[in-house]
MIKEPA-395183 format. One record per residue (C-alpha): residue in one letter; x, y, z. Coordinates in steps of 0.5 Angstrom, whole numbers, plus 500, padded with zeros to 3 digits. Example, Ala and Ser with C-alpha at 12.3 -4.5 7.8 and 13.67 -1.06 7.14 Angstrom:
! residues 2
a525491516;s527498514;
***
This chain:
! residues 299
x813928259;x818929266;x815928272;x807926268;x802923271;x795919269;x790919274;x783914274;x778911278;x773905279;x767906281;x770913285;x776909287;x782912285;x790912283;x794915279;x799912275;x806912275;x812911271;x819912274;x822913267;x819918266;x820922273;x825926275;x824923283;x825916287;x819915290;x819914298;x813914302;x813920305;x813922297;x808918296;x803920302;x804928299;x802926292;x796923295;x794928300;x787930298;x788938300;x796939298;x797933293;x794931287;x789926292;x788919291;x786912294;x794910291;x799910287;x800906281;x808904279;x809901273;x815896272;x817891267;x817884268;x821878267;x815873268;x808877265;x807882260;x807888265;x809889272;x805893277;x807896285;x801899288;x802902294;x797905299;x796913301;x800912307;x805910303;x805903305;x805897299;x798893298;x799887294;x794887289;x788892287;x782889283;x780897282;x787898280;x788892276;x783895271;x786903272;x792901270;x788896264;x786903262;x792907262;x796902258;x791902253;x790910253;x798912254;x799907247;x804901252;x799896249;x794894243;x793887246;x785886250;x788880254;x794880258;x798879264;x800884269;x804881275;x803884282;x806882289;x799879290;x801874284;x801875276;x794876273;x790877267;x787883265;x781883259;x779889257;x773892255;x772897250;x767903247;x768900240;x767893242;x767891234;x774893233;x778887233;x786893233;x784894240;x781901239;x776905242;x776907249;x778901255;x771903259;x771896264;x775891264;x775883267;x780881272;x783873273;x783875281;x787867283;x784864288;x781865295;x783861301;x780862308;x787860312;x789864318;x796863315;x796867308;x792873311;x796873316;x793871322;x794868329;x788864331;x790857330;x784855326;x784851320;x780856317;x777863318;x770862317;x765865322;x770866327;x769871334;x772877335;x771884339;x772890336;x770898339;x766893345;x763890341;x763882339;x763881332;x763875327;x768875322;x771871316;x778872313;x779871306;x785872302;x785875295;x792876294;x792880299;x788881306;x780882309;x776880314;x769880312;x763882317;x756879315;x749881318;x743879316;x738883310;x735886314;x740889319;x743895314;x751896316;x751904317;x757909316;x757910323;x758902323;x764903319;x767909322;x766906329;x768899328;x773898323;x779902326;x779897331;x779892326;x783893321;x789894327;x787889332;x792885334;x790878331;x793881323;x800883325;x799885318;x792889319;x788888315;x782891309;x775890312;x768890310;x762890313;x758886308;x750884308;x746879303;x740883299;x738878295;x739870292;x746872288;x747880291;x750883296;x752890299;x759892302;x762900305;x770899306;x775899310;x781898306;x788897310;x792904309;x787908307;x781908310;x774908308;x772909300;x766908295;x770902292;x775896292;x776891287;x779886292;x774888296;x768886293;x771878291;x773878299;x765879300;x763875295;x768868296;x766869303;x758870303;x758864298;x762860302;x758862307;x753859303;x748867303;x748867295;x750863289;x755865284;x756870280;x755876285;x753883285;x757886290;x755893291;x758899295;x756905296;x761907288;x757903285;x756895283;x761891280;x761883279;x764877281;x765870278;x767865285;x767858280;x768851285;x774852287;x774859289;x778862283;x776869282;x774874276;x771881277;x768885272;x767892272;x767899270;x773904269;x775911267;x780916266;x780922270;x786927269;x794926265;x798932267;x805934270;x806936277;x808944278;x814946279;x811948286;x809941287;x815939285;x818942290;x813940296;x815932294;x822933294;x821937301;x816931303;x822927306;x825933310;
***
């Protein structure tokens, strides 16, 4: 159908899909922003943006509500795993899907694990993340550092340590200690300044992470272009590289946040897998009068 759209979410984090073909619009960031808008849009965490792909299965452009573009999503990834399966674009339980973070497999998970066709409702999926790196250059950042482990930084007065990973794209990952629980009023205060301080000309996804137990933690997330949300899949393999990294937990961890858990596989080399849970939330068309307020967005 012109103008449709497929909306789902992980864990709370959500994104609506988009295919071109089947709009009537090109999608410009003002667009984007208005389409995403929680109170004059159809509201999300982002937007999907399907693609073909010379060197993968399927292409994928995420772009953020501000209508910036984010490199990779690992809640995403599994969103559009989902709305593949669900729009009949695929049978295949494992493929690839190349992103501006890089091409990553994607395996889903399905209600009827028995039926080998691939049916039966996709209600998770595992995602091959590539490698964290911990140097300044791939985030980027300028402290002239081997690695960003434990580095200082100040942030709305307050003097932090931080470790900058990047995931495909990038974080800055802010530990305490088990039993110095990170508040909302922690990520509402501090990460504003984080995700904007001049050291990441780029910005930057912020986490405020604790270890809560041998191989567990807990994350609230500040993503680059958003704000806070429940979720994030990049987010939760940030934490987890750095806190065993860090030498706080062991593999593979549970990262928790305020959504849900989901777990992250971090293997010698800081190759990554995350595997968590997904479902649909909506198909429909925009309203002619939303139709309208998007093609007004860029005046």
């Amino acid at each position: 159908m012109a103008n449709s759209y497929f909306k789902g979410h992980g864990l709370g984090n959500e994104y609506i899909v988009l295919d071109p073909d089947d709009l009537t619009f090109a999608l410009t960031p003002a667009r984007i922003t208005r389409i995403c808008d929680r109170q004059n849009g159809i509201g999300s965490d982002g937007i999907l943006v399907f693609e073909d792909s010379g060197s993968a299965d399927f292409g994928l452009r995420i772009w953020n509500p501000d209508g910036s573009e984010a490199e990779t999503s690992g809640n995403g990834l599994r969103i559009f795993a989902l709305y593949l399966h669900s729009t009949g674009r695929t049978r295949k339980k494992s493929f690839t899907v190349e992103t501006r973070g890089g091409t990553v497999r994607v395996e889903t998970q399905h209600s009827q694990s028995d039926a080998e066709d691939g049916a039966g409702s996709v209600c998770g999926a595992t995602v091959h993340m590539g490698k964290a790196t911990f140097r300044p250059e791939t985030l980027p950042c300028t402290l002239e550092v081997d690695e960003l482990i434990e580095q200082p930084i100040r942030a709305a007065g307050e003097t932090l340590t931080f470790t900058g990973v990047n995931v495909g794209n990038p974080h800055c990952v802010v530990f305490r200690s088990q039993d110095r629980k990170w508040s909302r009023d922690d990520l509402l205060r501090l990460c504003p300044a984080l995700e904007t301080h001049p050291i990441f000309p780029n910005r930057i996804n912020v986490q405020l992470a604790a270890p809560t137990g041998p191989s567990k933690i807990r994350i609230l997330i500040w993503e680059r272009g958003v704000g806070e949300t429940t979720s994030s899949g990049s987010s939760a393999c940030a934490a987890a590289s750095a806190a065993v990294r860090l030498g706080l937990v062991t593999s593979p961890v549970s990262v928790e946040s305020p959504g849900g858990a989901v777990l992250v596989n971090v293997d010698e080399e800081f190759n990554l897998t995350l595997t968590g849970p997904v479902a649909e939330v909506a198909r429909g068309t925009f309203s002619e009068a939303m139709f309208r307020e998007i093609l007004n967005a860029d005046d």
